[in-house]
C-alpha positions in Angstrom: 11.2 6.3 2.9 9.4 4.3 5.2 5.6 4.5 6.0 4.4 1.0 7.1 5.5 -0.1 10.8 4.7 -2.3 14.0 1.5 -4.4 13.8 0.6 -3.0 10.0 4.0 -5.0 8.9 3.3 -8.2 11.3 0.0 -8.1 9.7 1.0 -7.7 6.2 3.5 -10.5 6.6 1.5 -13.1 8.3 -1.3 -12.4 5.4 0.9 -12.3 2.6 2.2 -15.4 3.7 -0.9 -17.1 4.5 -2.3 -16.1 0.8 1.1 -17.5 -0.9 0.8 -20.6 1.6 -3.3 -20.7 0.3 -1.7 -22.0 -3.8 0.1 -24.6 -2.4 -2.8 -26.1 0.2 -5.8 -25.4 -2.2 -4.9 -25.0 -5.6 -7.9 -25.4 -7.3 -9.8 -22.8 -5.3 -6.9 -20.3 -4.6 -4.1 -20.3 -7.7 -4.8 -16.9 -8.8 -5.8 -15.1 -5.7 -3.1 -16.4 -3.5 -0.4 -15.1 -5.2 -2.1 -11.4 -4.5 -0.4 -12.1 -1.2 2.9 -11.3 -2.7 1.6 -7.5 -2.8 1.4 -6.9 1.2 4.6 -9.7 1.9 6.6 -7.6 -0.3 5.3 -4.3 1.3 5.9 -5.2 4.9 9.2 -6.1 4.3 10.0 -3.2 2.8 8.0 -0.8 5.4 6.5 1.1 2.2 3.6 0.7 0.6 2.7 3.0 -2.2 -0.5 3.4 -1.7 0.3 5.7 1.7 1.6 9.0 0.4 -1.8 8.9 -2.0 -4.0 8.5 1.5 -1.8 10.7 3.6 -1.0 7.6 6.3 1.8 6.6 8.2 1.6 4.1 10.6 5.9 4.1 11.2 6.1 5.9 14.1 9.9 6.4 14.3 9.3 7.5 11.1 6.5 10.3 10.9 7.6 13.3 9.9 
């Protein structure tokens, strides 16, 4: 099921990216904490993030129930 939709997935994307993009252009500052960014790349292209059903959002609006 999808929950995550319109500018929640651009967002997620262009941040996971730019946080995976972070370990290559500043290694020594960012290794660790750039590769969090796989966490929201991997959930906007999915549209779900398993955090949602806990908190009772859904920002997919073709998808609301």
């Amino acid at each position: 099921m999808k929950n995550v939709g319109g500018i929640d997935k651009i967002l997620r994307v262009i941040v996971g990216l730019a946080l995976i993009a972070s370990v290559f252009a500043l290694p020594e500052v960012m290794s660790p904490w750039g590769w969090i960014g796989i966490v929201p790349l991997v959930t906007g292209l999915f549209n779900f993030c398993p955090l949602y059903p806990l908190l009772g959002i859904n920002t997919c609006s073709k998808c609301k129930d």
